[in-house]
N, C-alpha and C positions, 0 to 999 in steps of 0.2 A: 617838835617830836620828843617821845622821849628820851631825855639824855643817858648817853651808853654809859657813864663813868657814875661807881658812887661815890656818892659825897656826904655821906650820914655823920662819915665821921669827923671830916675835918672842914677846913673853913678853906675855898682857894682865892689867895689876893687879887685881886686884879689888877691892870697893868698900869702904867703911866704912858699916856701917849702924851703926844707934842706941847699942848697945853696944860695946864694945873686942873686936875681931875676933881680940885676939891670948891670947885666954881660950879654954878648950873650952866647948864649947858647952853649953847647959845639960844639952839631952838624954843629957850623959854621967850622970845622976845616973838613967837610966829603963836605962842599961845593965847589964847582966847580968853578974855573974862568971863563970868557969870553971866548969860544972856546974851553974849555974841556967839556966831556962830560961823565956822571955818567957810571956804568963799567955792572950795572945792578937794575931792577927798585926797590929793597930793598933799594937799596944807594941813589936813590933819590926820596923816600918816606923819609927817615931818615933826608935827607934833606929838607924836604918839613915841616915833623912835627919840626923840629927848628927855623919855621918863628912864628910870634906870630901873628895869624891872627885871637882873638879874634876879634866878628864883633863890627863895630864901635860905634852902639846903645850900646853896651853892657861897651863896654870898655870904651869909650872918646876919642880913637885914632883916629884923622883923616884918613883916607884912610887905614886902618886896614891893606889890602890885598894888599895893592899896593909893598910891596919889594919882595912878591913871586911872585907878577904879571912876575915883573923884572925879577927874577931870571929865571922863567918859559921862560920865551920871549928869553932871552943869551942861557939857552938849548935845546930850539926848533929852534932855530939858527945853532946854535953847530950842531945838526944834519940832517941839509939841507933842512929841514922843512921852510914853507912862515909861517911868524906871519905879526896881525895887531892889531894895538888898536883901539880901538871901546871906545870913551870916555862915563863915563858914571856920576860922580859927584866927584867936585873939582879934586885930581890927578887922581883918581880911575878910571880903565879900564878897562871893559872886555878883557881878550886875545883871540883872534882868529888865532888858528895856523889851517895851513891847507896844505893838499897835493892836489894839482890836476893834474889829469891823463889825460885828454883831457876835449874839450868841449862839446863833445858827450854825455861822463858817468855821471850818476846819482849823487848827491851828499847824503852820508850819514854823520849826524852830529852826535858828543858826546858830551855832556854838564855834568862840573862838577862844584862845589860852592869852592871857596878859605877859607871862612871864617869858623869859628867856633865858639860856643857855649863860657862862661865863664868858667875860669879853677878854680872859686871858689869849697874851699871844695877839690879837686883832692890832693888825698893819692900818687900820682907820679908824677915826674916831668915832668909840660906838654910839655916839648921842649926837652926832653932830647933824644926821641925815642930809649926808652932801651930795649932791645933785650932780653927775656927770654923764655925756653922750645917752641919754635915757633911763638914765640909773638913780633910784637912790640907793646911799650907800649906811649902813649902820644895825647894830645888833637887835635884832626880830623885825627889822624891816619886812623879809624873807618870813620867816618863823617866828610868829605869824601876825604883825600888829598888822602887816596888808592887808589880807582876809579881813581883819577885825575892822578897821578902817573902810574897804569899799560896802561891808555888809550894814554897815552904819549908815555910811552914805545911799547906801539905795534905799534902807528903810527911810530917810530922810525921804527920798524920791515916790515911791510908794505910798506913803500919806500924804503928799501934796495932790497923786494924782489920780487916776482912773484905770483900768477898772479894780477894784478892791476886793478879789473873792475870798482872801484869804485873811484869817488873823496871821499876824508876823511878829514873832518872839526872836528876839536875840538872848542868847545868855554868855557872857563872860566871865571864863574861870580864870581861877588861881593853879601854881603847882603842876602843872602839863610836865615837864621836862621832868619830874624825879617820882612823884607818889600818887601825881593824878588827884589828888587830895578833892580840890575842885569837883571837877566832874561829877566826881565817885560822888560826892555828898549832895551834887543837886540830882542827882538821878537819886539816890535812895530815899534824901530827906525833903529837900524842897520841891520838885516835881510832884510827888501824893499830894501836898497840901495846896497846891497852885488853884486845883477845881479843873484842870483841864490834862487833856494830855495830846500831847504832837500827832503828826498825823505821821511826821518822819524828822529827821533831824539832818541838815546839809552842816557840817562842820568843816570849817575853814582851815586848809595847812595847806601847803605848797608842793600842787598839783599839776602843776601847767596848765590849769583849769581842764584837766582830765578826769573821767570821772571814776573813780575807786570806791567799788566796790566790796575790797578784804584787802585784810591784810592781816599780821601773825602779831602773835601775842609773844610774850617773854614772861619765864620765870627764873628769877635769879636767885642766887644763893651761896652759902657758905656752906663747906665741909672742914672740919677741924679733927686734929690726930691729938693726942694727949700722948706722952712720953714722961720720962721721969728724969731729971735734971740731975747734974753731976760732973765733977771738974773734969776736963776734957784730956786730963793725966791718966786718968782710970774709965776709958769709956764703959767699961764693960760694969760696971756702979749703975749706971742709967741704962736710958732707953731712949732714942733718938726721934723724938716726933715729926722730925723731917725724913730719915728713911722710912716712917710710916707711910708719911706722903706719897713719898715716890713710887709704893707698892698698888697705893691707892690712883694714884693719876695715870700708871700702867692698864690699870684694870679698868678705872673710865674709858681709855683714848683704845683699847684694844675689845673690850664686851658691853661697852652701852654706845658709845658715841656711833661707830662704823653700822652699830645695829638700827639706827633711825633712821628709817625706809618708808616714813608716811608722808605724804604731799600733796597738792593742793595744786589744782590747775592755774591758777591767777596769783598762788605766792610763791611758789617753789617748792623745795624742800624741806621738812625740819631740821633745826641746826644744833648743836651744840659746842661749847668750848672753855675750855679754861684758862680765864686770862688775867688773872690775880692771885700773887702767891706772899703771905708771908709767913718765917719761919723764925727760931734763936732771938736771941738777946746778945750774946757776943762771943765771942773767938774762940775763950775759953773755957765756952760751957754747953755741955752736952743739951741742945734746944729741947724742953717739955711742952714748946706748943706751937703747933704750924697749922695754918689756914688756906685755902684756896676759894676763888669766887667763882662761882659757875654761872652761864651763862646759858640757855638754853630757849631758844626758837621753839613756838607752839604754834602749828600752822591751823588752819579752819577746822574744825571738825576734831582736831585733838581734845581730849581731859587737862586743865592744866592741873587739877589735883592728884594725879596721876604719875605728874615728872616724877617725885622724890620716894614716894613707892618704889619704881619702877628702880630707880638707883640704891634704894636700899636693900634689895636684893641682892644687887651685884657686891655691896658691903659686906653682906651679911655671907657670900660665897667665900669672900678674901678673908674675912673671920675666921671661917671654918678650916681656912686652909693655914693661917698665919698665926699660933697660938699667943694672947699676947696682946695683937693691934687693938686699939683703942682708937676710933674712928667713928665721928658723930655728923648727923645734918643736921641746922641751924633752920629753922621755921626761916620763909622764903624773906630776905628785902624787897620784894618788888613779885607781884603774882597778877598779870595782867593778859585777861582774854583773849584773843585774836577775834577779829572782825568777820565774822561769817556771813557771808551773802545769803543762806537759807534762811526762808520767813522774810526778806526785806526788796521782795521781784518786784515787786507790785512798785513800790515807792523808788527803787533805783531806775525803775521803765519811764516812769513820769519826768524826773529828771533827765533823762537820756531824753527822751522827746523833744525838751523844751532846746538843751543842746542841738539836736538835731534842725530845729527851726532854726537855730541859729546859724547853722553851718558850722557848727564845731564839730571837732573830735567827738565821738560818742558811743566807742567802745569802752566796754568792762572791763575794767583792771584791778587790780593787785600791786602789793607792794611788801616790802620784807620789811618795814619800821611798824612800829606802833602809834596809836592817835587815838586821844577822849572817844572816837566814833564806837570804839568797844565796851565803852564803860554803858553806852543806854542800850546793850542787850539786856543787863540787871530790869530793866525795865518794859524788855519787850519790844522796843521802839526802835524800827528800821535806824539807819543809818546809811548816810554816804560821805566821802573823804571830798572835797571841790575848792580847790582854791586857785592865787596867780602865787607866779614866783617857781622854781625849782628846786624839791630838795637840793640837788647837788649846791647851792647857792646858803642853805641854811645852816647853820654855826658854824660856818667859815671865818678865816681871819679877816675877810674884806666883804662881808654877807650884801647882796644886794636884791633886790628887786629893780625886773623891768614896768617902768612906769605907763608903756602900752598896754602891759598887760594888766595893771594894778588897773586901768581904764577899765580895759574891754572885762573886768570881772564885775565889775558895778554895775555892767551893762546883764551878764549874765545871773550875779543874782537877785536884782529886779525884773528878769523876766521870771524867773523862778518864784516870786512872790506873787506878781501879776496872774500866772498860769492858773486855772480853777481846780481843784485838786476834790478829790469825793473824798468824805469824812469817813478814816478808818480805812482806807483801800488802795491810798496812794494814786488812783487814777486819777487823769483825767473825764474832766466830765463833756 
């Protein structure tokens, strides 16, 4: 999911657990050569959480995800699977594996994110993928190398067997957890040039294999106050860019925040908050420049071009009133769509179907996080959220995934391939 924290600026270390962090992990010994192929999709999850694919904001690491890329690419090889790279910044590449069954059938796509969250603070070792009462345990088990892992494994299963109505595309991004970077660039740039397009896209994150429909978008941002600097002997020389703040963080939390009253039946309400402040240089000097980070929920059916309009009004009110303030908004860090279920019935029905056959869960949900599933509206292309595992389980200090359910998803998105689907319409035929 994406991660809530930025990290543009700095670099966060990661921890020292029990052993020496600067060994591979063990699970490189459960890894596969060039031409072998894992025995079953537990064994190559376990291999998948030993690549260290903290994402690259977060880490420092150039191309974070690029040795699982690799690795992913030799076992979608191995099992007679078409892979392609879709470049997407310095080594880093989207993978595209794909089966196709003729030029007739529909194509359906899966999208999963490689990357993960920081394994600061994590009470387990994040690479180790250690096995206990049904569990494995280790960083993106959860979020989301499972998804990525049984949708691999079923395509594996899918072209060995019968009936084949559909082409089946996986695509593997980069960058999920901070800019979306990935996604964003195979939806606008590699997707036009493929020659084909989805009929809908199931993207993989940790759903309880429930099926989601929407969910909310986020734009975030900075606001900054300018003042004028001066020893703290004579304040009245300056102008205090943090009591600017305070006039201004009044006037958010009392005429814009209380005022956002739109909502969305399946995500809730729109949100906002401010929860990053910094201010001064030191004790004894009147601060010329203080910042806050906003944070702001964008539910279905909202503008998100619309957020920083909307607040520069209420700026531009505290101007008129405060002769003086000096208060500016920062073009957004982060401006990402929320997931609207209009235009995508057709194709969330069909899925809901095949659930149904199954005896699963097969209500419509919502959810208040964000997910790649937003980024192929750019393109027109339903989407739905489906995976095993539990948010509440993902970037936790001890993240795990249940291994019954890592099963029983293999099971559901092989029927999901299997199901005949009408080109362009998301139905069944």
């Amino acid at each position: 999911m994406l991660y809530a924290l930025y990290h543009r600026e700095r670099v966060k270390t990661r921890i020292k657990v029990t052993r020496d962090m600067n060994r591979k992990s063990d699970t490189s010994k459960v890894r596969k050569m060039p031409g072998q192929v894992h025995d079953s999709c537990k064994s190559l999850l376990l291999a998948m959480v030993g690549f260290d694919t903290v994402n690259t904001n977060i880490s420092g690491k150039p191309d974070a995800e690029l040795a699982l890329s690799q690795y992913l690419e030799s076992q979608a090889n191995a099992m007679g699977l078409t892979t392609r790279r879709l470049p997407v910044s310095g080594e880093g590449f989207n993978l595209l594996v794909s089966h196709r069954v003729s030029d007739e059938a529909p194509w359906l796509l899966f999208e999963s994110h490689l990357d993960t969250v920081s394994v600061e603070g994590m009470t387990v070792d994040p690479f180790a993928g250690q096995v206990r009462a049904g569990r494995m345990y280790g960083r993106g088990a959860c979020d989301t190398k499972g998804s990525g892992a049984a949708i691999l494994w079923a395509l594996r299963r899918y072209a060995e067997g019968s009936p084949q109505p559909n082409n089946v595309a996986i695509v593997y991004t980069l960058d999920e957890e901070i800019g979306k970077t990935g996604a964003r660039t195979f939806v606008k740039t590699h997707l036009p040039a493929l020659g084909w397009k989805p009929v809908g896209v199931i993207v993989g994150e940790p759903t309880e294999l429930r099926l989601v429909v929407a969910h909310n978008g986020v734009v975030r941002w900075r606001i900054e106050t300018q003042g004028i600097a001066t020893h703290s002997s004579d304040p009245g020389g300056g102008r205090s860019a943090i009591s600017m703040m305070v006039k201004v963080i009044r006037a958010l939390e009392s005429r814009y925040i209380p005022m956002l009253n739109t909502s969305h039946p399946l995500t809730g309400r729109a949100q906002c908050s401010i929860n990053v402040i910094h201010g001064g240089t030191q004790i004894n000097v009147i601060p010329e420049h203080c910042e806050i980070h906003v944070d702001r929920r964008i539910v279905p059916g909202e503008d998100p071009q619309q957020v920083l309009p909307a607040v520069e009004r209420v700026l531009a009110e505290l101007r008129g009133v405060h002769e003086g303030l000096n208060v500016s908004q920062d073009q957004p860090d982060i401006d990402d769509p929320p997931l609207d279920p209009s235009g995508g019935e057709a194709f969330a029905a069909f899925v809901r179907r095949v659930l149904e056959r199954m005896e699963l869960p097969s209500d419509l949900t919502g959810v208040g996080y964000g997910t790649d599933a937003s980024s192929f509206g750019y393109a027109d292309v339903p989407a739905v959220v489906l995976g095993p595992g539990s948010i509440a389980q993902g970037h936790t200090c001890d993240e795990w995934i249940d291994l019954e359910q890592l099963r029983r998803s293999v099971d559901v998105y092989l029927h999901l391939m299997c199901s005949p689907i009408e080109a362009g319409k998301g139905e069944e035929q």
